[in-house]
MARNULO-164374 format. One line per field, with one value per residue: residue in three letters; x, y, z of N, C-alpha, C, O, CB in turn. Coordinates in steps of 0.1 Angstrom, whole numbers, plus 5000, padded with zeros to 4 digits. Glycine has a CB too. Layout:
# residues N
type	(ALA,...)
nx	(X,...)
ny	(Y,...)
nz	(Z,...)
cax	(X,...)
cay	(Y,...)
caz	(Z,...)
cx	(X,...)
cy	(Y,...)
cz	(Z,...)
ox	(X,...)
oy	(Y,...)
oz	(Z,...)
cbx	(X,...)
cby	(Y,...)
cbz	(Z,...)
This chain:
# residues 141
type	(UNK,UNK,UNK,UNK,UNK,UNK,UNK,UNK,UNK,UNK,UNK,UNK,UNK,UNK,UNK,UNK,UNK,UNK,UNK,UNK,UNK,UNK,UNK,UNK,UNK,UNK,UNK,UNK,UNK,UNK,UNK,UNK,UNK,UNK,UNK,UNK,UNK,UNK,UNK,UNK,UNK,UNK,UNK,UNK,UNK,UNK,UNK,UNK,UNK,UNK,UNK,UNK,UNK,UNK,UNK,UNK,UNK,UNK,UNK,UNK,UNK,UNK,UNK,UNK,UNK,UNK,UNK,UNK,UNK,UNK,UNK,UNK,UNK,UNK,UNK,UNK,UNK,UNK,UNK,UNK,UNK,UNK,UNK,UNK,UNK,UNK,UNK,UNK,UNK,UNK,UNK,UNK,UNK,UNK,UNK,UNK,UNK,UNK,UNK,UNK,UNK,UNK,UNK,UNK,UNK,UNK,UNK,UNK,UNK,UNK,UNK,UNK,UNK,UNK,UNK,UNK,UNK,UNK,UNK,UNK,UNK,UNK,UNK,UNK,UNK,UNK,UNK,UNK,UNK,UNK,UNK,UNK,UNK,UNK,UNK,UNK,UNK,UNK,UNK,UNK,UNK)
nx	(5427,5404,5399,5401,5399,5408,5401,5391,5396,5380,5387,5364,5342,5336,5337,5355,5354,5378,5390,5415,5425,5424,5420,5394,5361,5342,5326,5308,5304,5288,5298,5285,5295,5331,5355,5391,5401,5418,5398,5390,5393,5378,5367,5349,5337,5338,5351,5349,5348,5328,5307,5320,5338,5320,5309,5307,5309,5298,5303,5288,5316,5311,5292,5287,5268,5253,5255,5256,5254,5271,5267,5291,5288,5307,5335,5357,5364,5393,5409,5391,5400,5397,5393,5390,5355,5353,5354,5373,5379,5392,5384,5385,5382,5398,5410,5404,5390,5385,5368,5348,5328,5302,5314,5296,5269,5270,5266,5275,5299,5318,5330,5363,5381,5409,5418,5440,5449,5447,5465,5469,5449,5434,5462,5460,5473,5492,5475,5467,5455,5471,5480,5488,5499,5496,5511,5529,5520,5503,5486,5461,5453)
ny	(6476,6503,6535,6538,6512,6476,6448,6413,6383,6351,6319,6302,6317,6342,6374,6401,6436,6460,6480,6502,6516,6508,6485,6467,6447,6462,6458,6421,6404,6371,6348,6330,6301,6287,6306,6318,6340,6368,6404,6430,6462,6492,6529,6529,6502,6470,6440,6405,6369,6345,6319,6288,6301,6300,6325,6362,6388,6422,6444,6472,6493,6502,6496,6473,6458,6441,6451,6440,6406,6379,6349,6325,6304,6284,6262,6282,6310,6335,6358,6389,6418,6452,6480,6508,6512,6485,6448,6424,6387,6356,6325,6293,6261,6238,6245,6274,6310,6339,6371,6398,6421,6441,6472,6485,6476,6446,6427,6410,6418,6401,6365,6354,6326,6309,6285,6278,6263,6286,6303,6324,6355,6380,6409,6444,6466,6492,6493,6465,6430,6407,6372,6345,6310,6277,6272,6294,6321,6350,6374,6402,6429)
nz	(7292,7304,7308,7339,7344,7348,7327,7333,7326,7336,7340,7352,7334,7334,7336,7347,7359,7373,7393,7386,7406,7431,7428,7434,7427,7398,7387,7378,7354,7341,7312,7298,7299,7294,7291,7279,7265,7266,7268,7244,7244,7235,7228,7249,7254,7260,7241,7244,7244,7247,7265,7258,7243,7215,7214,7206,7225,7231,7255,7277,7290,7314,7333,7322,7313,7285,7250,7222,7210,7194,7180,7170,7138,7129,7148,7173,7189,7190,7209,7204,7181,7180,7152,7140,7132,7132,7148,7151,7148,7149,7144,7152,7138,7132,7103,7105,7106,7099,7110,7105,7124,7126,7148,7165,7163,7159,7134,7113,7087,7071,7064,7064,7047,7063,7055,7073,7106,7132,7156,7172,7181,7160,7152,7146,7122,7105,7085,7079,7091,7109,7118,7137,7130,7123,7102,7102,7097,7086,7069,7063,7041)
cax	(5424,5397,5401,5410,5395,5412,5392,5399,5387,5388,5385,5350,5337,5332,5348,5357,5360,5384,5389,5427,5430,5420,5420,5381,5357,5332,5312,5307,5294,5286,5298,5278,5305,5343,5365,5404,5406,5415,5387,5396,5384,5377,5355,5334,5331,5343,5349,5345,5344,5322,5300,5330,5344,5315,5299,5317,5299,5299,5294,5296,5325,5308,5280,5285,5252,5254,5244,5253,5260,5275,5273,5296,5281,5318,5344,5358,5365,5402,5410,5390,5405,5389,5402,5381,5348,5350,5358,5379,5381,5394,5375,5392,5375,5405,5411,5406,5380,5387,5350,5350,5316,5305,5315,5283,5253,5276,5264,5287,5305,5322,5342,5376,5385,5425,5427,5454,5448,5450,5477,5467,5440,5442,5464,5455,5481,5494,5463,5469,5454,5480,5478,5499,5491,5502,5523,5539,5514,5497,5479,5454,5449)
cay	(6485,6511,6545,6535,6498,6466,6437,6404,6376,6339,6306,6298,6321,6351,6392,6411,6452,6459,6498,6506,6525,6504,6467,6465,6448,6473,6445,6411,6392,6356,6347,6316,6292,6295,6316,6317,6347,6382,6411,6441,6472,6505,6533,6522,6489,6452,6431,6394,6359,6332,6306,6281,6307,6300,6341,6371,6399,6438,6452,6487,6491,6512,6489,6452,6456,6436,6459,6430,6392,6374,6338,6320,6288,6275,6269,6282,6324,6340,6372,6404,6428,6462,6488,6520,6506,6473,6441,6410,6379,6348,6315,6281,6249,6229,6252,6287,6314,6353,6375,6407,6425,6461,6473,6492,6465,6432,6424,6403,6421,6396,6362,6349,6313,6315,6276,6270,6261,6296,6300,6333,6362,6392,6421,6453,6478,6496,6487,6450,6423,6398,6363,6335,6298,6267,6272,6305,6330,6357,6391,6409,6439)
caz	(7303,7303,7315,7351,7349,7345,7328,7337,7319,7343,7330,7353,7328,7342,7337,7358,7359,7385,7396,7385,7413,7443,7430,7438,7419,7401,7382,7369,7342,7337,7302,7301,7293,7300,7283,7280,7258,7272,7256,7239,7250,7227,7228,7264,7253,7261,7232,7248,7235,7258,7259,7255,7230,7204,7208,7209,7233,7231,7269,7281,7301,7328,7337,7318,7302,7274,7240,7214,7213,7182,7182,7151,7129,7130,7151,7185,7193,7197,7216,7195,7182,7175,7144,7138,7137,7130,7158,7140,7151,7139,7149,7146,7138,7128,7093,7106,7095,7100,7108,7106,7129,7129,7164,7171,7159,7161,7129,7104,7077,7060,7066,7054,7046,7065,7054,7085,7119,7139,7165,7180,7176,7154,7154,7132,7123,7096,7074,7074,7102,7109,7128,7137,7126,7126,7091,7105,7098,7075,7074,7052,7038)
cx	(5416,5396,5403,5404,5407,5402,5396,5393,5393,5380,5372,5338,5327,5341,5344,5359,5364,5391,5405,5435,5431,5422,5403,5369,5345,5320,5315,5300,5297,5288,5295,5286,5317,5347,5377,5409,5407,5409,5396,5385,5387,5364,5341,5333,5341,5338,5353,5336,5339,5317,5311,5337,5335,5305,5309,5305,5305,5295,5298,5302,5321,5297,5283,5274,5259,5248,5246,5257,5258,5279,5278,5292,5293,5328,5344,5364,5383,5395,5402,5402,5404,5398,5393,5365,5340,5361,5359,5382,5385,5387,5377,5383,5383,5413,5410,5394,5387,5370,5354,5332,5318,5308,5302,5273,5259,5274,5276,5289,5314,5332,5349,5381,5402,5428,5445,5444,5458,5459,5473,5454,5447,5449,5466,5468,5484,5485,5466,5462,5462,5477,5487,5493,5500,5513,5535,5527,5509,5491,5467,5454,5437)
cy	(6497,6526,6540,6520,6492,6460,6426,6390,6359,6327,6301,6307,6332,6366,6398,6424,6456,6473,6496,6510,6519,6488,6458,6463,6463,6469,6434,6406,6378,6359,6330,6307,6296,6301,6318,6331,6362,6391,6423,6455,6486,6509,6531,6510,6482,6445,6413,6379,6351,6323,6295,6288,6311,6322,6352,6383,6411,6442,6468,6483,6497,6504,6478,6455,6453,6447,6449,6420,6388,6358,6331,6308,6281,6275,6280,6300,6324,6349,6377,6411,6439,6473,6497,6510,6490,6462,6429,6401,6366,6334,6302,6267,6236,6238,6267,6298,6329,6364,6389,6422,6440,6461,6475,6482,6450,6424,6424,6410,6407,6380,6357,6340,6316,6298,6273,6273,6275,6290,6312,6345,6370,6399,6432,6461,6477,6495,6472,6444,6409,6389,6356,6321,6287,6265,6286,6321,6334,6367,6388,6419,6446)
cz	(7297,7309,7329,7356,7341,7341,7327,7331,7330,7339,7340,7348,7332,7341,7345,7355,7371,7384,7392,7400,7426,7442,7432,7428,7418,7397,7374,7365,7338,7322,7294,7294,7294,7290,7290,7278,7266,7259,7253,7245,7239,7231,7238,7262,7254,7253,7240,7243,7247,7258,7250,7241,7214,7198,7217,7214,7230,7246,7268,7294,7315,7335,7332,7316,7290,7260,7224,7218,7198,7182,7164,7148,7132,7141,7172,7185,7198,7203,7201,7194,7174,7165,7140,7144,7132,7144,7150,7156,7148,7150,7140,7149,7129,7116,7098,7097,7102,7098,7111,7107,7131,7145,7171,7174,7161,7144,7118,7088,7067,7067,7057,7058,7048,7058,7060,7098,7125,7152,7174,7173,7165,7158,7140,7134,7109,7083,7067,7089,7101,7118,7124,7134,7125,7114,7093,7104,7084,7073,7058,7053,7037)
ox	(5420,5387,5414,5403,5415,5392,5407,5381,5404,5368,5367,5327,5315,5352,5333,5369,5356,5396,5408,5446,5438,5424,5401,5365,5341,5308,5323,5289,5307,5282,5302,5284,5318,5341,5378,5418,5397,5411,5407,5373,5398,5354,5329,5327,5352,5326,5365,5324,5347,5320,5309,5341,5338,5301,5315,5294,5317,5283,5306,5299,5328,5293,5281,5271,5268,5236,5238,5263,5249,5290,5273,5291,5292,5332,5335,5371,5387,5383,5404,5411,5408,5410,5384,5363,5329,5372,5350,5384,5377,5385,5375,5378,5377,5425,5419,5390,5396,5363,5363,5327,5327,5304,5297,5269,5251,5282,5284,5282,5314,5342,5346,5387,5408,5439,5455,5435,5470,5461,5474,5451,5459,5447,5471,5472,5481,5489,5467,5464,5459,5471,5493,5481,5512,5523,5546,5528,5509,5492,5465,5456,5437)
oy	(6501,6525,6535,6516,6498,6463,6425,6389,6356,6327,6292,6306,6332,6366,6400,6425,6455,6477,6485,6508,6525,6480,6446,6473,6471,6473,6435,6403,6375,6369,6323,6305,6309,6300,6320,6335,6367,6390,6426,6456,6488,6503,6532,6504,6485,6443,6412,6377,6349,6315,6293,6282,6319,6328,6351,6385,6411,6445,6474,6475,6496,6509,6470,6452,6459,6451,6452,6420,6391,6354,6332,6301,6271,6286,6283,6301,6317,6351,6371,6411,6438,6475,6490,6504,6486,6465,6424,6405,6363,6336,6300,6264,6228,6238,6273,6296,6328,6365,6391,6428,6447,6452,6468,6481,6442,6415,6433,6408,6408,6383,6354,6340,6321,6297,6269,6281,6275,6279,6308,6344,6369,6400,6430,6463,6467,6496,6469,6452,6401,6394,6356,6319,6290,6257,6287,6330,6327,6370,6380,6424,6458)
oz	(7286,7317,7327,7368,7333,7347,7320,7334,7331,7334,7333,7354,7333,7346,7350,7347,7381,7373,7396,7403,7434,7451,7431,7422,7426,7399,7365,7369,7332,7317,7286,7282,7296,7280,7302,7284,7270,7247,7259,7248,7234,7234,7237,7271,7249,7252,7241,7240,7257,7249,7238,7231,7205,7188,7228,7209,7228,7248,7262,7303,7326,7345,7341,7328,7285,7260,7215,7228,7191,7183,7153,7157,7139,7145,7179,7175,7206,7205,7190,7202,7162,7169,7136,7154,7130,7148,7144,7167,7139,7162,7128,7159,7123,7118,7092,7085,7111,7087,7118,7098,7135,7152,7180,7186,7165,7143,7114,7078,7054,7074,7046,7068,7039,7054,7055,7099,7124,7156,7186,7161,7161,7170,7129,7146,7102,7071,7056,7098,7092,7128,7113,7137,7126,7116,7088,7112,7074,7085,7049,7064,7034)
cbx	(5438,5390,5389,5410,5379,5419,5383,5400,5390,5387,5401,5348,5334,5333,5348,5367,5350,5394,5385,5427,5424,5406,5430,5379,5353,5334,5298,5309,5295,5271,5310,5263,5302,5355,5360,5409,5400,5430,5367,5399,5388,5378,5354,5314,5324,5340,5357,5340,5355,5314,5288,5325,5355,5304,5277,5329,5296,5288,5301,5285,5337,5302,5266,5286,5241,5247,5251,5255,5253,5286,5261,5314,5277,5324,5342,5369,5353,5413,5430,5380,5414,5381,5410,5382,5340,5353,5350,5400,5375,5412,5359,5408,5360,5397,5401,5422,5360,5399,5335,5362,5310,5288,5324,5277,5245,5267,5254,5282,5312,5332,5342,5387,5379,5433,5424,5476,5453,5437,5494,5482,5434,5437,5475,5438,5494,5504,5461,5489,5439,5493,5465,5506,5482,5493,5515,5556,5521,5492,5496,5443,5453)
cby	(6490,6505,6554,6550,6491,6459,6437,6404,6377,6340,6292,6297,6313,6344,6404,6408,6464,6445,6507,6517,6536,6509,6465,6474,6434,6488,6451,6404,6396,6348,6355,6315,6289,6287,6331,6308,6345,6389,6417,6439,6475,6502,6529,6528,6485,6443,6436,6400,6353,6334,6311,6265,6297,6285,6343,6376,6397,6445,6445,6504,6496,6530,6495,6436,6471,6421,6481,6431,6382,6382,6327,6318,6287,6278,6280,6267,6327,6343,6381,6414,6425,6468,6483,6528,6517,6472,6441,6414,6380,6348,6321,6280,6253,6215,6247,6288,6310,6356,6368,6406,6417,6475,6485,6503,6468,6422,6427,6386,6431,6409,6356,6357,6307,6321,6276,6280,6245,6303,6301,6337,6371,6400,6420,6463,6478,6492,6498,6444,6421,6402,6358,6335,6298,6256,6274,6304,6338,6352,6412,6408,6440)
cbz	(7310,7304,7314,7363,7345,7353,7320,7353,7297,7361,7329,7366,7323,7355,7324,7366,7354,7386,7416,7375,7411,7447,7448,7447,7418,7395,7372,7371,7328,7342,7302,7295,7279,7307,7280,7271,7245,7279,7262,7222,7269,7210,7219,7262,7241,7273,7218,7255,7224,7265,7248,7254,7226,7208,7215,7192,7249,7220,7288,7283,7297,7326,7334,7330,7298,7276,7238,7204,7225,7179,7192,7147,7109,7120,7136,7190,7208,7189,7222,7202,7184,7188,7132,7118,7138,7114,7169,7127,7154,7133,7149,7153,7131,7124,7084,7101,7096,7087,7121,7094,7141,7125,7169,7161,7138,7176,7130,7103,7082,7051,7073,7052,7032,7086,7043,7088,7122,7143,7158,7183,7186,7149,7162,7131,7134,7096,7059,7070,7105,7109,7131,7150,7113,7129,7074,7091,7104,7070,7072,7051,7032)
């Protein structure tokens, strides 16, 4: 949720920003291919994975104007999930990878070989990003 939006992510690949206050859309975006994953929102922006999961988008939340798009070499898109100014993702292709894109520019800082089959997106806290996987789990620091 965004200052007084909802965003709604629906499996004919498509978000929604939906007024808090009234229920009424205020705009949509084709996310050319479906998506499962709900986006994360920080800072004005919708983090958003599409195109059957393979690219993770940056919109502004007040308009859906797209201001980056991130498509991955490997591998299928969890949920985002944004921590100062960086947006993690982990992106499963049987084995599991962990990407970690500036927020601002989309551009790829670094990824990490999780060797397991992902179970769920990131979550950041305490200065660690933790996820779930098919052996039980695991974080980083």
């Amino acid at each position: 949720m965004g200052d007084d939006r909802v965003f709604v992510v629906r499996a004919d690949g498509s978000l929604h920003a939906v007024a808090g206050s009234d229920g009424s859309t205020v705009w949509t975006r084709g996310l050319d291919g479906r998506s499962w994953e709900p986006p994360a929102v920080a800072d004005g922006v919708v983090y958003v994975a599409g195109s059957n999961g393979r690219r993770l988008r940056a919109l502004d939340a007040e308009t859906g104007d797209e201001r980056w798009s991130y498509e991955h070499d490997v591998g299928y898109g969890t949920a985002p999930a944004v921590a100062g100014d960086t947006v993690y993702e982990i992106v499963d292709d049987g084995s599991g990878y962990l990407f970690a894109l500036d927020a601002e520019t989309g551009e790829k800082r670094w990824r990490r070989d999780l060797g397991v089959a992902p179970k769920t997106g990131p979550v950041v806290g305490s200065g660690r990003i933790y996820y779930g996987a098919a052996n039980g789990g695991g974080s980083f620091a």
